[in-house]
C-alpha positions in Angstrom: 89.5 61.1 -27.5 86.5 59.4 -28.5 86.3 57.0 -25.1 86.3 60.3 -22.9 82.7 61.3 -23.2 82.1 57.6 -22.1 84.8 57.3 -19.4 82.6 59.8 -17.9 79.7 58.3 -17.6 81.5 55.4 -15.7 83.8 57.5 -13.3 80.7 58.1 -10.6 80.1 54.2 -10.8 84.1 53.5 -10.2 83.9 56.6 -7.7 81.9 55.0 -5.4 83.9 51.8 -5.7 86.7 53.2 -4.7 84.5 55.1 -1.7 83.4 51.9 -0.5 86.5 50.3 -0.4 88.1 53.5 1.5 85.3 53.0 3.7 86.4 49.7 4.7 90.2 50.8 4.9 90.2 54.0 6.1 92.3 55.6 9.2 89.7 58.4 9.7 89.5 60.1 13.2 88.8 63.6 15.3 90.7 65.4 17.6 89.0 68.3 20.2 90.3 67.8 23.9 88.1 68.9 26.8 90.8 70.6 28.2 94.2 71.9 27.6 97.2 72.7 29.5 96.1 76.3 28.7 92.8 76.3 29.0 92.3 73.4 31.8 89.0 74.5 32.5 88.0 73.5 28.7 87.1 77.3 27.8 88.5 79.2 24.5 89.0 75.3 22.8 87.5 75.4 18.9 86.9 72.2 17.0 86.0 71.8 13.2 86.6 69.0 10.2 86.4 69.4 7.2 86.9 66.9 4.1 89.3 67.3 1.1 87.4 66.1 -2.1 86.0 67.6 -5.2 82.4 68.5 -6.3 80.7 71.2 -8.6 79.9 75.1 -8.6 77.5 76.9 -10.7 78.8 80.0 -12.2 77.2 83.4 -12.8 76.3 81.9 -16.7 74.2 78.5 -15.6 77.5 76.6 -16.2 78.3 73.5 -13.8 82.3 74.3 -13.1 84.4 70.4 -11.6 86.2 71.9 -8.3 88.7 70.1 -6.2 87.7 71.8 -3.1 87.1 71.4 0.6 83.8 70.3 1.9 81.9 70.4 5.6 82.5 67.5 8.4 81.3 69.8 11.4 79.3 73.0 11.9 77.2 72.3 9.0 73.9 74.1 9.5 76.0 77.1 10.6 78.0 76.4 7.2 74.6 76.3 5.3 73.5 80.0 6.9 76.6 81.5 5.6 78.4 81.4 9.1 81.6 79.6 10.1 81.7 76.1 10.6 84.0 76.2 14.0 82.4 75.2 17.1 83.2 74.8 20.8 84.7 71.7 22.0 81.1 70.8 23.7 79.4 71.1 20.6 81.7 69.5 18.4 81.8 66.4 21.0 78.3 65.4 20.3 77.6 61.9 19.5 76.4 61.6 15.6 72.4 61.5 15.6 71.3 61.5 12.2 70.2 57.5 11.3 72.2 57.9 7.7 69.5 55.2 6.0 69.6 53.1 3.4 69.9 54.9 0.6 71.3 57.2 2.5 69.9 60.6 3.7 73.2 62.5 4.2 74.1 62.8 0.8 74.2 66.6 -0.2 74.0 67.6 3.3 73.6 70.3 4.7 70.0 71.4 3.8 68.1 73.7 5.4 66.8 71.5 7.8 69.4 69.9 8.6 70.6 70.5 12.2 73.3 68.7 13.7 76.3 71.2 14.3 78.7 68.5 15.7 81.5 66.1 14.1 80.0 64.1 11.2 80.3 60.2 12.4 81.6 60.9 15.9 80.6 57.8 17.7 81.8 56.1 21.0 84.7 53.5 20.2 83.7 49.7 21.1 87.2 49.1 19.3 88.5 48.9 22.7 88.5 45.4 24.8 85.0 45.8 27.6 86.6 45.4 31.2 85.9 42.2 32.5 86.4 41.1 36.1 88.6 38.1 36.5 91.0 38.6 34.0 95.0 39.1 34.2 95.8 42.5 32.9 99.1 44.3 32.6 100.4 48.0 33.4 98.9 50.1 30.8 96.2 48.0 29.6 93.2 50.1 28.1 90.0 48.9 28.5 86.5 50.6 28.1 83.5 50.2 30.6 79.9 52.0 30.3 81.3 55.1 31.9 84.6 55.5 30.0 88.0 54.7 29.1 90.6 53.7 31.5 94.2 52.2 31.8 95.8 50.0 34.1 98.1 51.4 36.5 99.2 48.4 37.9 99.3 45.5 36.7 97.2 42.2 38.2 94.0 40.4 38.1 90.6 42.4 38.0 88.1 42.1 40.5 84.6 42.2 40.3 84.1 46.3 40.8 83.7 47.4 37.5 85.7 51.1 37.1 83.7 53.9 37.2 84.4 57.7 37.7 86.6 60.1 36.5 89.2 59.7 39.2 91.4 56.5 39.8 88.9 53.4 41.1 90.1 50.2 42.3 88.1 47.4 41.2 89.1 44.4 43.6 92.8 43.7 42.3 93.8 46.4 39.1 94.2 50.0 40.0 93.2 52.0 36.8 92.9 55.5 35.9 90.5 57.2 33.9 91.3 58.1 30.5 88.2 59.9 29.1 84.7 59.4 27.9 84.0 56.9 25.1 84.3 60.0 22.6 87.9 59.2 22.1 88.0 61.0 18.6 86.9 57.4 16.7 84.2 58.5 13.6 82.1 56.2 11.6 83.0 56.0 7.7 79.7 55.8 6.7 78.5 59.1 7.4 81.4 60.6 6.7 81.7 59.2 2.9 77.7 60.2 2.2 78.6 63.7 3.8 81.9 64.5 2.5 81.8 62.7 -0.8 81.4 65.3 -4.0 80.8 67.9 -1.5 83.5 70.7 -1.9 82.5 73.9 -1.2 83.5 77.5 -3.0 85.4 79.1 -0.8 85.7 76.4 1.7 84.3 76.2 5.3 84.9 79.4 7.1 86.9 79.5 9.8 86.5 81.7 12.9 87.9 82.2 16.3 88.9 84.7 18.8 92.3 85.4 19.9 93.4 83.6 22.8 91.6 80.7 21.7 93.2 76.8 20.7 91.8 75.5 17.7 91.8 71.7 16.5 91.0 71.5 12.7 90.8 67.9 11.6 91.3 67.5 7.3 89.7 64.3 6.1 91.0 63.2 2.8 88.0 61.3 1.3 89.2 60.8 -2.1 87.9 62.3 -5.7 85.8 60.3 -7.1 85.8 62.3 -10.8 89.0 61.2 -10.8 90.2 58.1 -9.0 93.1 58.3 -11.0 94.4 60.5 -8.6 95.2 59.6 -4.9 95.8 63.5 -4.5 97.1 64.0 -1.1 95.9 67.3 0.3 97.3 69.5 3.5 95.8 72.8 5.1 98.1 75.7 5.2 97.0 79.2 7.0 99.1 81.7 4.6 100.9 84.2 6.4 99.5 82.9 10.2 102.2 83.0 12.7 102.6 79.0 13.4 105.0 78.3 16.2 105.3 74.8 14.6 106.1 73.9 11.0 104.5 70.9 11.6 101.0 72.1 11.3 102.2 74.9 8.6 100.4 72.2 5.7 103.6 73.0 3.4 104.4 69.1 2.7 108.1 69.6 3.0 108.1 70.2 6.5 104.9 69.1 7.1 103.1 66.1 6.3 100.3 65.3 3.6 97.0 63.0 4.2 96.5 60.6 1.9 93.0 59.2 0.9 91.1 57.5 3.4 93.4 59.3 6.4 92.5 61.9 8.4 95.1 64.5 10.5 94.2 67.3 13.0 96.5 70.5 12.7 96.5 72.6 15.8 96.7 76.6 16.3 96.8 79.0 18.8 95.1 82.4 18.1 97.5 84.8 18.6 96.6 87.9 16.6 93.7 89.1 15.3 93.3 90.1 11.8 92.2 88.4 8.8 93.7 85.2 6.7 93.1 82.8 4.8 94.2 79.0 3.9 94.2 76.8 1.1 95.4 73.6 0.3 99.4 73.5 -0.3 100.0 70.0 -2.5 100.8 71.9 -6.4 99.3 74.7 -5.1 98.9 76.3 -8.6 96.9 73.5 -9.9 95.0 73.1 -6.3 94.4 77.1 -5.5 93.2 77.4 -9.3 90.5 74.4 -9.0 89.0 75.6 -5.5 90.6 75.0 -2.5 91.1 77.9 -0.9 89.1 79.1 1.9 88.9 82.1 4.7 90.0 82.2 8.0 89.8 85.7 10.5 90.7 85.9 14.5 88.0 88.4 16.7 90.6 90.5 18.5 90.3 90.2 22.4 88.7 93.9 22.7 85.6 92.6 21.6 85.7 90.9 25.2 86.9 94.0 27.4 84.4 95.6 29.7 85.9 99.1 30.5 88.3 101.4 28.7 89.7 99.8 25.7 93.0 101.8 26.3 92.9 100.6 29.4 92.9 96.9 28.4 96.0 97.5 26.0 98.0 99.0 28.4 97.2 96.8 30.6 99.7 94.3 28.7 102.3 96.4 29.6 102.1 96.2 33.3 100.1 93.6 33.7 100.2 90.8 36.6 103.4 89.2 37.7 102.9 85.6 36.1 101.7 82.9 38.1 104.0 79.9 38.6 103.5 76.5 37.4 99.2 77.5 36.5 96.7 75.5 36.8 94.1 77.3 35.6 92.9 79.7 32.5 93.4 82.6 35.2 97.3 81.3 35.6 97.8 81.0 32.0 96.6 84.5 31.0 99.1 85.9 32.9 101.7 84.7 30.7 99.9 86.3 27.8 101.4 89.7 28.8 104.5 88.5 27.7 103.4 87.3 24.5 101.5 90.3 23.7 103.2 93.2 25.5 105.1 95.7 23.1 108.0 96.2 25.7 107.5 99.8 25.5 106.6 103.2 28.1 103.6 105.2 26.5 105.3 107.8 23.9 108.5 105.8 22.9 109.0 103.4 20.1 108.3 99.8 21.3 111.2 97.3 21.6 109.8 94.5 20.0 109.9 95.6 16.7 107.1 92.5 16.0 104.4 93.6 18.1 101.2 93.7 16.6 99.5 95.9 19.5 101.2 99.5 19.9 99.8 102.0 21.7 97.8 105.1 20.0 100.0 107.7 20.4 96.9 110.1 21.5 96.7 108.2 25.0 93.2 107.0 26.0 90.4 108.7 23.7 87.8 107.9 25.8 86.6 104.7 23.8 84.6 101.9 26.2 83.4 98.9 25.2 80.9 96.7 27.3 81.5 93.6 26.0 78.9 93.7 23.3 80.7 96.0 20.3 82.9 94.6 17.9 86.1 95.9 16.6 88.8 94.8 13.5 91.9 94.9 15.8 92.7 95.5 19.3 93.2 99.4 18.9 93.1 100.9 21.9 90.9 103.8 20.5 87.8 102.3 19.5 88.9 103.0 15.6 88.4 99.5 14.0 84.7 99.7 15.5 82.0 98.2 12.9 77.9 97.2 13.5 78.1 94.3 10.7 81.5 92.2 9.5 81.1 90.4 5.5 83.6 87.7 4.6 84.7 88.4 0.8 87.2 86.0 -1.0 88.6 87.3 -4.2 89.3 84.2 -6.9 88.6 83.4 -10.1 88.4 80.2 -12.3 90.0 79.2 -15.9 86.4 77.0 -16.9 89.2 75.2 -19.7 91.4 74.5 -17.1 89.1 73.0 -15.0 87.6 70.6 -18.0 90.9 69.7 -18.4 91.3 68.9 -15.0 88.6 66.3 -15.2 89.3 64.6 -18.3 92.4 63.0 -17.7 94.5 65.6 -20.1 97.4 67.2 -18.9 97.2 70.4 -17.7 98.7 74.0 -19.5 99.8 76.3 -16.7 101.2 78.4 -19.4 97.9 79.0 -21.0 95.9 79.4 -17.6 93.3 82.7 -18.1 90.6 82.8 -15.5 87.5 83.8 -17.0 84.8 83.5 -14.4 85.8 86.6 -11.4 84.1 85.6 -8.5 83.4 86.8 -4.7 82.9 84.0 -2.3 83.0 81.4 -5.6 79.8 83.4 -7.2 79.8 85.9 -10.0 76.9 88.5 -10.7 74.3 88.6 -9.9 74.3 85.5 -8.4 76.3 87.7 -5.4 73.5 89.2 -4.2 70.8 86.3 -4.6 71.5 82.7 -5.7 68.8 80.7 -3.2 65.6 80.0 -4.0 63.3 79.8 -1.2 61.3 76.1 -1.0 57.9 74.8 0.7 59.2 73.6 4.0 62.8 75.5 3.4 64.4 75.9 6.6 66.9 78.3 5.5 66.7 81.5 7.5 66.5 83.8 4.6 63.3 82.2 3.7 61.7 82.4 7.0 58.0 84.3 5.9 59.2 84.3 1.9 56.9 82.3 -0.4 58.3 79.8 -2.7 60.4 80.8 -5.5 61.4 83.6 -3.7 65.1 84.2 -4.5 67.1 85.3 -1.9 70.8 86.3 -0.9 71.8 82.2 0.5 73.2 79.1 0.1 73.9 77.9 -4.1 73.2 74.6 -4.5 74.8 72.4 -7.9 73.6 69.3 -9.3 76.5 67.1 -9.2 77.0 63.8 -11.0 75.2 61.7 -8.4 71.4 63.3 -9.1 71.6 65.4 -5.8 71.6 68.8 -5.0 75.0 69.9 -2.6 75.3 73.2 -1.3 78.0 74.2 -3.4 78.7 78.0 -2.5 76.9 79.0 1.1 78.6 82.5 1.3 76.6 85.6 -0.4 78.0 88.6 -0.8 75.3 91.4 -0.7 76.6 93.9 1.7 73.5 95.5 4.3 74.6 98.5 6.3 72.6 99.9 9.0 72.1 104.2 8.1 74.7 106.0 10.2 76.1 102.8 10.7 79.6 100.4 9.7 80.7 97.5 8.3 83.7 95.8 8.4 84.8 93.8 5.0 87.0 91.4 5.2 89.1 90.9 2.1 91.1 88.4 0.5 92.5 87.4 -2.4 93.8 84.0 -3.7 93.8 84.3 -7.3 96.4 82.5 -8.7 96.3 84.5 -12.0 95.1 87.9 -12.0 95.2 91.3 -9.6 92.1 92.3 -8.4 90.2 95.8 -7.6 87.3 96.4 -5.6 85.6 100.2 -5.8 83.2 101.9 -3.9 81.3 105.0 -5.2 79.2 106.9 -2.5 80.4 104.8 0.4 83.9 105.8 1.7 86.5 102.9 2.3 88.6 103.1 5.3 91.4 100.4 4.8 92.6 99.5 8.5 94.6 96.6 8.0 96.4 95.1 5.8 97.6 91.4 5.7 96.2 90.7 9.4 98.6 93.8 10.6 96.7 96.7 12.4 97.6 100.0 10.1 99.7 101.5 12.8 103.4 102.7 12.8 105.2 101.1 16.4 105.0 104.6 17.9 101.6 104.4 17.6 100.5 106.8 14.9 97.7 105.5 13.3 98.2 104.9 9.3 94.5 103.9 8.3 93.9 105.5 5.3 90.5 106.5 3.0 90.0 105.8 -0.3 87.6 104.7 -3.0 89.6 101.6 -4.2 91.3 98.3 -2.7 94.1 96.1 -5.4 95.2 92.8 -4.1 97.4 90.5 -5.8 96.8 86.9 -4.7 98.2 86.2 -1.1 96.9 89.4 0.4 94.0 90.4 2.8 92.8 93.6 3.5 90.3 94.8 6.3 87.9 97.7 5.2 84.9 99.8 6.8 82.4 101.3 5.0 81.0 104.3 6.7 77.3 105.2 6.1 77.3 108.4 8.2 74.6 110.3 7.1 72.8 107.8 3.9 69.9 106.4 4.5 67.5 103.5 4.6 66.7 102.7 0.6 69.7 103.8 -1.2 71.8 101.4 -2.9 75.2 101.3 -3.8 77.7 99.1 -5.7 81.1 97.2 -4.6 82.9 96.2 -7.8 85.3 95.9 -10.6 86.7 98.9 -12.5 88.6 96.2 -14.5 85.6 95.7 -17.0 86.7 92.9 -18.5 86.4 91.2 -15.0 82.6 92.4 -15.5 81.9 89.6 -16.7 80.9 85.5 -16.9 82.8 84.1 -19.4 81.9 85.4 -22.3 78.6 86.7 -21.0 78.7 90.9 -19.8 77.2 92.3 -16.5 78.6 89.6 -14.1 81.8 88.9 -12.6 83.5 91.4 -9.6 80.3 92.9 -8.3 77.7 93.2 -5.8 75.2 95.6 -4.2 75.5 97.6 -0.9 72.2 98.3 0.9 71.4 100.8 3.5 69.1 99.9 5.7 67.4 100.7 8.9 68.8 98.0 10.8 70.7 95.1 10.1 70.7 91.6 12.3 74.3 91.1 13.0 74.5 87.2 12.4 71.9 86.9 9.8 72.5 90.3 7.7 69.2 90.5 6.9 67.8 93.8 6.1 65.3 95.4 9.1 62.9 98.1 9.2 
C-alpha cells in the first residue's frame, strides 16, 4: 500500500508514454458525408467526435473527483458556452487551423477564446499516392491530385492532363472518376492527443439534432492515462433510441467496442423527437458510476412548420403519393409519410399501435407556428410550446468508489453509495455559478463583467498535468421570461439512487415521458401538473414551467425534497438544487437574464 501514493506521481509521466506511442500507432479517423442517399443535396447531415478518456471534476465541496468520461473532438466553443457540440457537415468539414506548438497550445481546450467549431485534427490526406502522368495504373487505382481524390476507371497509362473536376476527366490515357475532396475523414494524432487527452467532461458533449436529420458521431478512444493499466474499450449507446441497426446500438454484444488508439463513427437517423440520453455500455455499472454518461434530445419537425401546426400533422396522413426512385431531399420526404403516419381517420384509434404522432382529439385548435417558436413534440395543438429549453442530467458519484477506481484496487459494487447528487455533474451552489470571469475572458457570460465576477458557466479542474480543462460546461440556473415557459429537459442516469426534483411557486407540466409525447393513440392528451418529478436511472422526462402571471425579480427553487441528497458529501446545503429566476426577458441561446 505504501508504493501507491508514489505510483501516482509516475502514472502522468507513463501516461503520456503510452499517448505518444498511441500517437504513432493509432487508427484514428472521421466520418461526415457531403451528401446522403437521403439528403443528396447535403442538407439535415450532423457531424460531431468526441473522445473516450478520463479526466477530473470539482465537486460542490472543492474536492477534485477522477472520472472516466467522454471529452470534446468537435463543436468545442459551442461545448464551452454550454451548447451542443453537433455541427453541420460544412462546419465540421473544416480543415484544422489551430498551429498546436510546441509545447502545445491545445492542451485543456476549449477556452474561452478558443474558436474553431470543426473536427479536431481534420487534415487533407497526402497518404494517398499524387497522380503522375506516365505511369501504368490499374482499374481502381486511387490517386490524389490538388483538386481531389479520384479512382481509375479504366485501367492504362496516364497522360499528361492532370484530373481535375468533380465529374469524370480523362487525362490522355486513364479515365478516372472523382472521389471527393482531400477531406477524406484522415485526422492528425497530434491534435487530437493534446485535445482529448484528460479531457472528459461531466455529463459529456451534448448532443442535439432535429428530426429528420442523419447524424455521424465519431468516438475516439484515446486511452486513460491515470490508468494505463487498462486498455478499457469504450462504445456509445443512445438508451431507449429507436436504432434500426444493432450495429450502431454501442451494446458490445451485438455491437462492436473501440479499442485505444481506434476510432469508429456510429450513424443515426432522427426519427422522433423527445429527449434521451447515452452513455458508455462496456461494465456499464462501473462506467455510468465514473462519468460517462451524457444527454442527447431531437427538436421535433413543428419547430420548422410555417402554417397550422394541425395542419402539418395531418398532413402525414394524406400526404403526397411517394416519388419513385428520389433523387432529391424533396423525393425522400415523401417517404416520410409512411414512417410517420399513424394509419388512422381523425377520431378513431390509430392502427399502428407505435406511432409517436396521434392526432389531438379536439381537431385543429387554432395553433400556428411561423417557423420561429419552439415546441417539446410535434403536438398538433401548440401544447408543448416553451420560450427557453435547459438540459438537466440527474447523476450522482460514490467519491470512494471513484478513488478506488484510480488506485489500482478492486472495486466494491456491493458497497457503492453516491454521496455527491449532482445536475449536469455540479452540486450546489456551484449550479447556479461555477465560472469565474478573467481579464481577456471570452466566455459570453463575462461579456461586460469585471474580473472575479462569478457567473453561471463553464467549471474548469486542475488535472494532473498543471492545466486547467473545462471539466463541467453545463449550468443549471433556470431564467424564465415573466408570463413566459421553459422547457426542462430531464434525465436521469444514476446508477444507484432514485431521484426527485420539486418546484414550489412554479407549476410543472410533465409532457413527456421517456421521449414519448403524453398522449393516449386516440388522441387525448395525458399531460399532467404537478409539483414533483421521480426518476429512477434510465428515464427522461420533459417538463414546462409556466410563469403566467410572476414577475421579473422573484426567485424560485428546483430541488431535492430527499434532504439527505442536500448535500456535498458530508457538507449540508449542496447537492439536488438550483435557482429559478424570472426575468424580463431571456436570450434563447445564451439564457442570460435581460431587462
Amino acid at each position: 500500500m505504501k508504493s501507491i501514493p508514489r505510483l501516482l506521481y509516475v502514472l502522468p509521466v507513463f501516461g503520456l508514454l503510452l499517448a505518444a506511442l498511441d500517437a504513432e500507432a493509432q487508427n484514428f479517423h472521421v466520418q461526415c458525408p457531403t451528401n446522403t442517399p437521403f439528403h443528396p443535396d447535403g442538407s439535415n447531415i450532423k457531424c460531431q467526435q468526441i473522445a473516450g478518456g478520463d479526466g477530473y471534476a470539482t465537486m460542490g465541496d472543492g474536492t477534485t473527483t477522477y472520472l472516466f468520461g467522454f471529452g470534446p473532438l468537435s463543436g468545442l466553443p459551442d461545448i464551452y458556452n454550454g451548447l451542443p457540440g453537433t455541427e453541420v457537415n460544412s462546419t465540421f468539414n473544416t480543415t484544422f487551423g489551430p498551429v498546436t506548438g510546441t509545447p502545445s497550445s491545445l492542451v485543456g481546450m476549449p477556452d474561452g477564446n478558443f474558436s474553431f467549431k470543426g473536427a479536431i485534427g481534420l487534415t487533407e490526406d497526402y497518404g494517398l499516392d499524387p497522380w503522375a502522368a506516365g505511369l501504368v495504373y490499374l482499374q481502381g487505382a486511387t490517386v490524389r491530385t490538388a483538386t481531389g481524390i479520384y479512382s481509375a476507371i479504366s485501367a492504362g497509362t496516364s497522360g499528361a492532363n492532370t484530373p481535375t473536376g468533380t465529374g469524370t476527366p480523362f487525362d490522355g490515357g486513364v479515365n478516372w472518376a472523382y472521389q471527393g475532396t482531400l477531406l477524406d475523414g484522415h485526422v492528425d494524432a497530434r491534435p487530437i492527443m493534446d485535445v482529448g487527452v484528460m479531457n472528459a467532461n461531466q455529463p459529456a458533449p451534448l448532443i442535439a439534432i432535429d428530426e429528420d436529420d442523419e447524424l455521424f458521431l465519431t468516438l475516439t478512444n484515446v486511452g486513460m492515462i491515470m490508468r494505463p493499466d487498462l486498455f478499457e474499450q469504450h462504445t456509445v449507446h443512445f438508451h431507449g433510441y429507436p436504432n434500426a441497426s444493432a450495429f450502431y446500438d454501442g451494446v458490445p454484444d451485438a455491437s462492436i467496442a473501440i479499442n485505444v488508439g481506434g476510432s469508429f463513427t456510429y450513424y443515426y437517423l432522427a426519427p422522433d423527437a423527445g429527449t434521451y440520453f447515452w452513455h458508455c455500455h462496456i461494465a456499464p455499472p462501473e462506467h455510468l458510476q465514473m462519468g460517462m454518461v451524457g444527454q442527447l434530445y431531437v427538436r421535433p419537425r413543428q419547430d420548422r412548420v410555417n402554417g397550422s401546426v394541425y395542419t402539418a400533422l395531418a398532413n402525414l396522413e394524406t400526404g403526397p403519393a411517394m416519388t419513385p426512385n428520389p433523387k432529391d431531399s424533396a423525393g425522400w420526404q415523401t417517404y416520410e409519410n409512411v414512417r410517420k403516419r399513424c394509419g388512422k381517420a381523425n377520431g378513431s384509434v390509430p392502427a399502428d399501435i407505435l406511432c409517436t404522432t396521434p392526432l389531438p382529439i379536439k381537431g385543429d385548435t387554432g395553433a400556428t407556428n411561423d417557423a420561429t417558436k419552439k415546441y417539446a413534440y410535434n403536438d398538433g395543438d401548440g401544447t408543448t410550446y416553451y420560450d427557453v429549453e435547459y438540459l438537466i442530467q440527474i447523476h450522482g458519484f460514490d467519491p470512494n468508489f471513484h478513488f478506488v477506481g484510480m488506485t489500482f484496487n478492486p472495486e466494491s459494487f456491493n458497497d457503492m453509495k453516491d454521496k455527491y447528487f449532482l445536475l449536469n455533474g455540479r452540486s450546489y451552489p456551484d449550479t447556479v455559478g461555477g465560472h469565474v470571469c478573467a481579464n481577456g475572458d471570452g466566455f459570453i457570460g463575462c461579456t461586460g463583467k469585471t474580473a472575479g465576477t462569478v457567473v453561471a458557466g463553464p467549471m474548469e479542474t486542475q488535472s494532473t498535468d498543471g492545466t486547467n480543462h473545462a471539466s463541467q460546461p453545463l449550468p443549471t440556473v433556470i431564467n424564465i421570461p415573466a408570463n413566459g415557459h421553459a422547457l426542462l429537459r430531464i434525465s436521469d442516469l444514476d446508477v444507484s439512487e432514485y431521484q426527485t426534483l420539486a418546484s414550489l411557486g412554479i407549476p410543472m407540466r410533465v409532457v413527456g415521458l421517456n421521449a414519448r409525447l403524453l398522449r393516449d393513440m386516440a388522441g387525448n392528451n395525458m399531460a399532467y401538473n404537478t409539483n414533483s418529478i421521480t426518476l429512477a436511472g434510465g428515464e427522461s422526462i420533459d417538463v414546462i414551467l409556466d410563469a403566467t402571471g410572476l414577475t421579473k425579480g422573484q426567485k424560485f427553487y428546483l430541488y431535492t425534497p430527499n434532504l439527505d441528497h442536500l448535500s456535498n458529501d458530508a457538507e449540508n446545503f449542496g447537492g439536488l438544487m438550483t435557482e429559478v429566476n424570472i426575468c424580463g426577458s431571456v436570450d434563447p441561446a445564451t439564457k442570460v437574464c435581460g431587462t
